[in-house]
KEKE-378770 format. One record per residue (C-alpha): residue in three letters; x, y, z. Coordinates in Angstrom, 1 decimal. Layout:
N
ALA X Y Z
...
//
This chain:
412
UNK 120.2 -45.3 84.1
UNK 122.7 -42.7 84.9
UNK 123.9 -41.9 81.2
UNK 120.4 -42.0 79.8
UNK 119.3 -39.4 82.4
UNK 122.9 -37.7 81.3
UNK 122.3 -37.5 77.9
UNK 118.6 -36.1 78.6
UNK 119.6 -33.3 80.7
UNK 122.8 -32.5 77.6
UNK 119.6 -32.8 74.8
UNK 117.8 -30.5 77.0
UNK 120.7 -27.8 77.2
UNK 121.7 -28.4 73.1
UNK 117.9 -27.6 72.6
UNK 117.5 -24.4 75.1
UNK 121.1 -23.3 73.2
UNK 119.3 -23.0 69.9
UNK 116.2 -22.0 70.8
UNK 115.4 -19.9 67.7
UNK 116.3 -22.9 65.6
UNK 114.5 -25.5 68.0
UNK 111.4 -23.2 67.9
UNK 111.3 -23.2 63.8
UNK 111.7 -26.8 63.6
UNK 109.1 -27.5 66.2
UNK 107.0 -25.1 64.4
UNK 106.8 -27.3 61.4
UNK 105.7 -30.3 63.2
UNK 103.1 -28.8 64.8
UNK 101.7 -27.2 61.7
UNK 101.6 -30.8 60.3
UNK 100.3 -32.3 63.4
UNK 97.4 -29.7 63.6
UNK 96.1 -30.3 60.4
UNK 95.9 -34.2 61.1
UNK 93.9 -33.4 64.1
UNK 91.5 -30.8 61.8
UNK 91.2 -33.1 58.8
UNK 90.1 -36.0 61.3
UNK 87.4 -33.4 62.9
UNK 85.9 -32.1 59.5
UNK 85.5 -35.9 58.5
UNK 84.3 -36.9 61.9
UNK 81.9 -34.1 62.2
UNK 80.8 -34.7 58.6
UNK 80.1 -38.4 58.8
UNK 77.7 -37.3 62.3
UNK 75.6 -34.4 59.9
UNK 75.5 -36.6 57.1
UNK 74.1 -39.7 59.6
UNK 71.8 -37.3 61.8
UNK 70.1 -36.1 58.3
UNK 69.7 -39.5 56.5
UNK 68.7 -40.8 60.2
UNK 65.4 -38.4 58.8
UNK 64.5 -40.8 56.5
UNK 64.8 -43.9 58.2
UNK 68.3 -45.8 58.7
UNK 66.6 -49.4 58.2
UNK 64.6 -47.5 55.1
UNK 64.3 -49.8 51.3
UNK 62.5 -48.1 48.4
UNK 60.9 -50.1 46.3
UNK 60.0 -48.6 42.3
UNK 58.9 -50.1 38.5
UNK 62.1 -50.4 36.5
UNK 61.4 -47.9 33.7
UNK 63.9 -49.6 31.6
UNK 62.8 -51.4 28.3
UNK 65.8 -53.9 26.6
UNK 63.3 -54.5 23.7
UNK 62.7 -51.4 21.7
UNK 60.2 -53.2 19.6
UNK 58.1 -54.1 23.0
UNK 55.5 -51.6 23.6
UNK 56.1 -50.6 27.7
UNK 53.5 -51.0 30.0
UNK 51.6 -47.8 31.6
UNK 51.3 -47.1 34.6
UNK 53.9 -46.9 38.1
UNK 53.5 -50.8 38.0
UNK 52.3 -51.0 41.4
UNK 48.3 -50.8 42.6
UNK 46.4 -50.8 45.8
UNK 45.7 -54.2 45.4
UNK 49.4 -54.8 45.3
UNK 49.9 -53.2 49.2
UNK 47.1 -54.5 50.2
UNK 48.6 -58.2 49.0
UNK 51.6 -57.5 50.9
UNK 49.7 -56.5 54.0
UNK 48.4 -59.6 53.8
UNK 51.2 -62.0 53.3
UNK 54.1 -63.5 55.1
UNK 56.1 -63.1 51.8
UNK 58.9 -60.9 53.4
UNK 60.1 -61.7 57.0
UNK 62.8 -59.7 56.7
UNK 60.3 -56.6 56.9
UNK 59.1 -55.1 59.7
UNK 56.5 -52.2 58.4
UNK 55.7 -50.9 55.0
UNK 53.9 -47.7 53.3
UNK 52.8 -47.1 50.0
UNK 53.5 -43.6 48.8
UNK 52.4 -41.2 45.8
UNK 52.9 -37.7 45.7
UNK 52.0 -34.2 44.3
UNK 55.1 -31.6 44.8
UNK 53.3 -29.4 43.5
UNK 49.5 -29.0 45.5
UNK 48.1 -26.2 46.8
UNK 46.0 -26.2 49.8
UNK 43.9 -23.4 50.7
UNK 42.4 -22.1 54.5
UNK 39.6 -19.1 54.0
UNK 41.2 -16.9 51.7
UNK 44.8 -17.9 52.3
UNK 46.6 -20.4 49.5
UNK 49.6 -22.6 50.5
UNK 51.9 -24.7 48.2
UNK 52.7 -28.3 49.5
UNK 54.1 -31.8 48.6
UNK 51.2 -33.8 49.3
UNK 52.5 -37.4 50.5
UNK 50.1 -40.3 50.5
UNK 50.8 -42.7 52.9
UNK 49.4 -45.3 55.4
UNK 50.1 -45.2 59.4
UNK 53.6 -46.8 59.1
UNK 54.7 -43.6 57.2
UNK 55.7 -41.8 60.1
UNK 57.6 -44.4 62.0
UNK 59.7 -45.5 58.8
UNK 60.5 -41.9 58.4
UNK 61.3 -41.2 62.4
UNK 58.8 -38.2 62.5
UNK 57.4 -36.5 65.5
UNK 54.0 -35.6 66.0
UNK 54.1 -32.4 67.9
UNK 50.4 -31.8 68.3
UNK 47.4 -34.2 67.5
UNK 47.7 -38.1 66.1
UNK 49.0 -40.0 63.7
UNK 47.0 -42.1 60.6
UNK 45.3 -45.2 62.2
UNK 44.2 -48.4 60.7
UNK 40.3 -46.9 60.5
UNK 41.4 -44.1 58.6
UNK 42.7 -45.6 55.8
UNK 40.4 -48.6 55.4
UNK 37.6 -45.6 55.6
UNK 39.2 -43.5 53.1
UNK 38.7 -40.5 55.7
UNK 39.3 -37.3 54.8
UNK 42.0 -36.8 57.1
UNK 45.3 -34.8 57.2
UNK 48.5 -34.3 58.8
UNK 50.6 -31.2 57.9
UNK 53.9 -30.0 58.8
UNK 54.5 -27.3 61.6
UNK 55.8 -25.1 58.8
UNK 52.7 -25.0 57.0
UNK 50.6 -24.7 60.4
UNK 52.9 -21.4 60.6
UNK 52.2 -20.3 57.3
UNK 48.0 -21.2 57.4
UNK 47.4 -20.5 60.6
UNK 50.0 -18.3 62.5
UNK 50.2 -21.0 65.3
UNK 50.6 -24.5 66.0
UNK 48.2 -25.6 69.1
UNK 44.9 -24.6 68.3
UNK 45.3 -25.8 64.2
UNK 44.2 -30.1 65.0
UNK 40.4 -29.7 64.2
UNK 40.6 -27.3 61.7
UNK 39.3 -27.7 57.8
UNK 41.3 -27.0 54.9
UNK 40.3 -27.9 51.3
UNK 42.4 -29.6 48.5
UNK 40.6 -29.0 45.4
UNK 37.1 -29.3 45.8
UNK 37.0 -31.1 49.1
UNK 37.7 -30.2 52.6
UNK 39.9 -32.4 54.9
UNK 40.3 -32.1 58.9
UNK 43.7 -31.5 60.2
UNK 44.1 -34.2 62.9
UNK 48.0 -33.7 63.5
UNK 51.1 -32.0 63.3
UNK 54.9 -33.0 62.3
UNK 57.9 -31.2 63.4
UNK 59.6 -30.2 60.8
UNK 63.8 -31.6 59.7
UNK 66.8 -30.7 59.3
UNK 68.3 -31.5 55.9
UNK 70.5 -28.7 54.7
UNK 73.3 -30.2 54.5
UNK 71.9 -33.2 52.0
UNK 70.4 -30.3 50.6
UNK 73.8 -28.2 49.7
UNK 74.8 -31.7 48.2
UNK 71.5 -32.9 46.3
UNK 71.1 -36.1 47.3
UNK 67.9 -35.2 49.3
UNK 64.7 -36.1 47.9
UNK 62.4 -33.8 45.7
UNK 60.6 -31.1 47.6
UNK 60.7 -29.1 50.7
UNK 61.2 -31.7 53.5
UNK 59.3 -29.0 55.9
UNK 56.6 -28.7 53.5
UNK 54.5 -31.8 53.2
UNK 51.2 -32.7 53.5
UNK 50.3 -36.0 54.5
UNK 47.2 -38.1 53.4
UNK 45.7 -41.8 53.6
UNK 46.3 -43.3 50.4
UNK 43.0 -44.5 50.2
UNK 41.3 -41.2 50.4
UNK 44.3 -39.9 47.8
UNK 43.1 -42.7 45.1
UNK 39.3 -41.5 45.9
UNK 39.5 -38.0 46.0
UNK 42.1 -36.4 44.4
UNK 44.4 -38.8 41.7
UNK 40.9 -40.3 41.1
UNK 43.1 -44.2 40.2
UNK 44.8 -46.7 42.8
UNK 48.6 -46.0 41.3
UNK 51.1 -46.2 44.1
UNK 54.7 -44.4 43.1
UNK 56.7 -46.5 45.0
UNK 56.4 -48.4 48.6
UNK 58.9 -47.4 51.3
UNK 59.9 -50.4 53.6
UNK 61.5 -50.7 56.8
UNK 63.5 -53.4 57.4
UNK 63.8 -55.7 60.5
UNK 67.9 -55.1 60.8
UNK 69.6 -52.8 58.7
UNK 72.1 -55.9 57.4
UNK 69.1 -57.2 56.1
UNK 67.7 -54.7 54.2
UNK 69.3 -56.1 50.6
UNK 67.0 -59.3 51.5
UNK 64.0 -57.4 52.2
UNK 64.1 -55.9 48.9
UNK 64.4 -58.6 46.9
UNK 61.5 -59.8 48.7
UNK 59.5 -57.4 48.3
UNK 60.8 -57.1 44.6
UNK 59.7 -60.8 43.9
UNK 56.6 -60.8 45.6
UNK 55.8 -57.4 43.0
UNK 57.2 -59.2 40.4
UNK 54.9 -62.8 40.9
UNK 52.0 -60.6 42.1
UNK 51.5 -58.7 38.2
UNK 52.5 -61.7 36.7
UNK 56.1 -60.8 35.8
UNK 54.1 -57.7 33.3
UNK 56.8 -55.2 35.3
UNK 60.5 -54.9 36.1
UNK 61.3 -54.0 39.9
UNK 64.2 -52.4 41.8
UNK 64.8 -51.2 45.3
UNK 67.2 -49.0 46.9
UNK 68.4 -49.0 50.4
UNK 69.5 -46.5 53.0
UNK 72.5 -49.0 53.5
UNK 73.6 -48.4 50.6
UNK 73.7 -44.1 50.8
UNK 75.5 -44.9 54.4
UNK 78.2 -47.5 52.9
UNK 78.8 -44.7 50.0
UNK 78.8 -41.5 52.2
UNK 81.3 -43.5 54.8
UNK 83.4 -44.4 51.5
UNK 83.3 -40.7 50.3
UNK 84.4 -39.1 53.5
UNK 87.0 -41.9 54.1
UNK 88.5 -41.2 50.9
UNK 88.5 -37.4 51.3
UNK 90.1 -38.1 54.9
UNK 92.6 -40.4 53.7
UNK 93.6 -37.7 50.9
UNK 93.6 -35.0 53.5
UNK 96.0 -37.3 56.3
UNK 98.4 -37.3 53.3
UNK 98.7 -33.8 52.4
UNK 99.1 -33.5 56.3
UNK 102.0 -36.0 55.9
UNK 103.4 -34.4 53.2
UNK 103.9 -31.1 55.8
UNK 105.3 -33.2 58.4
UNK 107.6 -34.4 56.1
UNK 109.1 -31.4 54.9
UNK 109.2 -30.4 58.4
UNK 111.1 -33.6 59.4
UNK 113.7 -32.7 56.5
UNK 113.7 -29.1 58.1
UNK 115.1 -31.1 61.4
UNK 117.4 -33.2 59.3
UNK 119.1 -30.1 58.2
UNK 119.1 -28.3 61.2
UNK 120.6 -31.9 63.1
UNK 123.1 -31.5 60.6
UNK 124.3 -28.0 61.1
UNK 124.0 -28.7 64.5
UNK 126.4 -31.4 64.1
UNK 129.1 -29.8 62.4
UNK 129.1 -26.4 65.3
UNK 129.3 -29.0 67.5
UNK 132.1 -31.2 66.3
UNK 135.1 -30.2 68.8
UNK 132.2 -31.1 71.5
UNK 131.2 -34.3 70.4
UNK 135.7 -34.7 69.9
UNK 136.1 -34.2 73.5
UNK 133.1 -36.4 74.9
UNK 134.7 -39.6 73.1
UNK 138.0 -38.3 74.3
UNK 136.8 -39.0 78.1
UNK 135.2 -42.1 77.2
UNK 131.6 -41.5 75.4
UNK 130.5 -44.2 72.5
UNK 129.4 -43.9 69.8
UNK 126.0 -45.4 70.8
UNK 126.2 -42.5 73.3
UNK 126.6 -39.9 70.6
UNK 123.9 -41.7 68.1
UNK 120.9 -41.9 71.4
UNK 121.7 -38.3 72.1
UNK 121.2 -36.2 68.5
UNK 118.5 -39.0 68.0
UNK 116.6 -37.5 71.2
UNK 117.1 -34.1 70.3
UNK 115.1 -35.1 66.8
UNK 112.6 -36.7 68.8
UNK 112.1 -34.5 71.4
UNK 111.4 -31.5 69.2
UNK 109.1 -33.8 66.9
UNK 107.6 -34.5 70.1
UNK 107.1 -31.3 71.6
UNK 105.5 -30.2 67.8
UNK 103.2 -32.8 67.8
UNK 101.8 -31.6 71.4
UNK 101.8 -28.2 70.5
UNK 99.8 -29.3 67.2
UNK 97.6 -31.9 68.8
UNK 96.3 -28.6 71.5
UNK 96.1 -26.0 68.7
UNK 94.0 -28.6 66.2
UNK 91.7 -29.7 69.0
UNK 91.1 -25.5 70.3
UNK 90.5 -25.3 66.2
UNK 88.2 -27.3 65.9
UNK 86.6 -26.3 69.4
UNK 85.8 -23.0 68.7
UNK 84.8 -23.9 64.9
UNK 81.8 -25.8 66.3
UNK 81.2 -23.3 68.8
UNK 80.8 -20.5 66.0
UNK 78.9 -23.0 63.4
UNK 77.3 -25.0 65.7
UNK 78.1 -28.3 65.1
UNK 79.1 -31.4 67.3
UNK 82.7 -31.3 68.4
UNK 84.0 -34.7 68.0
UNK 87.6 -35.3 68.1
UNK 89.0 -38.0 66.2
UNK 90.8 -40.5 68.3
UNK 92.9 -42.5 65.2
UNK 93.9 -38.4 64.0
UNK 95.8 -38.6 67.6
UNK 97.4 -41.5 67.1
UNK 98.6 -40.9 63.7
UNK 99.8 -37.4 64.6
UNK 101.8 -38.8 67.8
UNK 103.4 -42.0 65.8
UNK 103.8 -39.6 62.2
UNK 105.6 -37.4 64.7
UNK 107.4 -39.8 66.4
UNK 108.6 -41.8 63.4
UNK 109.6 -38.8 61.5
UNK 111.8 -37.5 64.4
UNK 113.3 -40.7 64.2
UNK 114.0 -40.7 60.8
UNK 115.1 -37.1 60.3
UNK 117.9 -37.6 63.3
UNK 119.1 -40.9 62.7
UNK 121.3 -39.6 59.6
UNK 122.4 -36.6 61.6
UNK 123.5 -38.9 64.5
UNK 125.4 -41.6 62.4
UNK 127.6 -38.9 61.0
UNK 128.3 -37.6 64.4
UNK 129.5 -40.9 65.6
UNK 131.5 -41.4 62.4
UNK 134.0 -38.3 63.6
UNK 137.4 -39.4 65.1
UNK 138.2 -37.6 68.5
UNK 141.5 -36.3 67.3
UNK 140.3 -35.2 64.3
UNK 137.0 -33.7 65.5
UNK 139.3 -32.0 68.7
UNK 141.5 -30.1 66.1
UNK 138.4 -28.2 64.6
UNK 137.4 -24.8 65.5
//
């Protein structure tokens, strides 16, 4: 116990000696080190936008379509989006698909205007059914959602986003009540949706088609009456009991379609499972890449120490003479310039893991994001750092054991 604690306190003097030289090779370290910590929040704080925005249309969401895809070119295709009224109604109806929990049908105009007294508004007009809103995790903010009445009624009904409340009307509160017409008819407004946040799947373009914050929503009963004038449904948006079971609730759905229009269609479904497993795989590739350029700078900084270790060990050659002269071993020699490699990879890697996490601090601070710190980026700065101390002083310390005392003692 007493030679370790001896050969702490000489690696402490050696490193205080040099202290221009221990504060260069340090500084490499904790250059590496901080970037470890910083590529592990940018991935981190990535994967928690990317999950909050595709939470905004439903995590246990499966979207079922036709298959526009003819393998006979001599086969005339069908018309039509292959899916009816009579279709949802079916499934409404049947215990086909236990691995679904609610389902909406869903057509849409991107492109309808909507006008209140003399002021016009441009919408995406959605129609749904009541489930719509729950699949999607909407808020009503003011008024009510669709209920069973108003779609078996085909009532002229609306709900409208808060940004087009804004727009129309100025204000939200005192909009639910109000008339509005869509062609030549006039609906009511009976609720209000806040509006989303998906800029960031926006910058990206995996978001859907239209303006999230402008839609207009309608029973798609009173859509097939009164304004597409047929009972074509675009495609049906399911939500699944348990998101590991969404692949089975597709194919359900799918061969229910498929047995209900007498095999006349091709299906296929798409699952938010499947943009979570893909976005997790992108940003664990692009965080794996970014770990190894980090690497890569610890590296070089560990061959920085190497060098420095070995200059180190050639000024002090009459030093490490004399200490086998009074009786130090060469296992002595080896554990001290080992710690002194160690220590300063150590120290880096402290330095780096305070400056990366203040980084990242203040980063969210001034964009506003989360500030989520990557626990496995700690642990692979501390062993990287650890491991390339290690290495970069072991080669350093075997030579300094290798000297002979009488040969090292006659050296200046």
């Amino acid at each position: 116990m007493h030679v370790i604690l001896a050969i702490l306190y000489e690696v402490s003097v050696a490193l205080r000696a040099n202290f221009i030289r221990t504060t260069l090779s340090i500084l490499g370290v904790t250059i590496g080190s901080c970037a470890i910590i910083l590529v592990g929040y940018v991935t981190l704080s990535s994967q928690q936008q990317i999950f909050t925005e595709l939470e905004t249309f439903g995590l246990k969401s499966i979207w079922v379509s036709r298959l526009y895809q003819n393998t006979n070119p001599q086969q005339i295709s069908r018309s039509g989006t292959g899916i009816k009224l009579r279709d949802y109604f079916g499934l409404t109806n049947s215990d086909c698909c236990r691995a679904v929990e609610k389902l909406t049908p869903i057509s849409v105009n991107y492109n309808q205007w909507i006008k209140y007294h003399s002021k016009y508004q441009q919408t995406s007009l959605y129609a749904v059914n009541q489930h719509y809103l729950d699949i999607n995790n909407d808020n009503i903010i003011y008024g009510r959602n669709f209920t069973i009445e108003d779609i078996q009624n085909k009532l002229p009904v609306v709900i409208i986003s808060s940004t087009i409340a804004t727009a129309l009307f100025n204000t939200l509160h005192p909009v639910i009540g109000k008339k509005i017409y869509i062609g030549n008819y006039h609906f009511t407004i009976i609720g209000i949706i806040a509006d989303k946040n998906r800029d960031f799947l926006n910058s990206i373009g995996i978001a859907s088609n239209g303006d999230v914050n402008q839609r207009l929503l309608m029973p798609i009963t009173t859509y097939a009456t009164r304004i597409s004038h047929n009972d074509d449904i675009e495609w049906l948006q399911v939500q699944a009991k348990h998101l590991q079971q969404a692949d089975i609730g597709g194919q359900q759905i799918v061969s229910f379609l498929t047995r209900h229009n007498e095999h006349r269609y091709q299906y296929q479904f798409n699952t938010m499972k499947q943009y979570i497993d893909n976005a997790n795989n992108i940003l664990d590739g692009v965080s794996i890449l970014g770990i190894i350029v980090s690497l890569v700078s610890l590296i070089v900084g560990g061959i920085a120490i190497m060098n420095i270790m070995l200059t180190s060990v050639v000024e002090r050659t009459k030093e490490i003479g004399l200490k086998k002269a009074i009786g130090a071993n060469n296992n002595h020699i080896l554990l001290q310039f080992l710690l002194e490699a160690i220590f300063i990879c150590i120290i880096g890697s402290i330095l780096g893991l305070t400056l990366g996490i203040c980084i990242s601090f203040i980063t969210s601070v001034l964009l506003d994001l989360p500030w989520l710190i990557n626990h496995n980026s700690i642990y692979i700065a501390i062993l990287s750092s650890i491991l390339v101390g290690i290495i970069s002083g072991l080669y350093p310390a075997m030579t300094a054991t290798k000297l002979q005392p009488v040969e090292a003692l006659k050296r200046e």
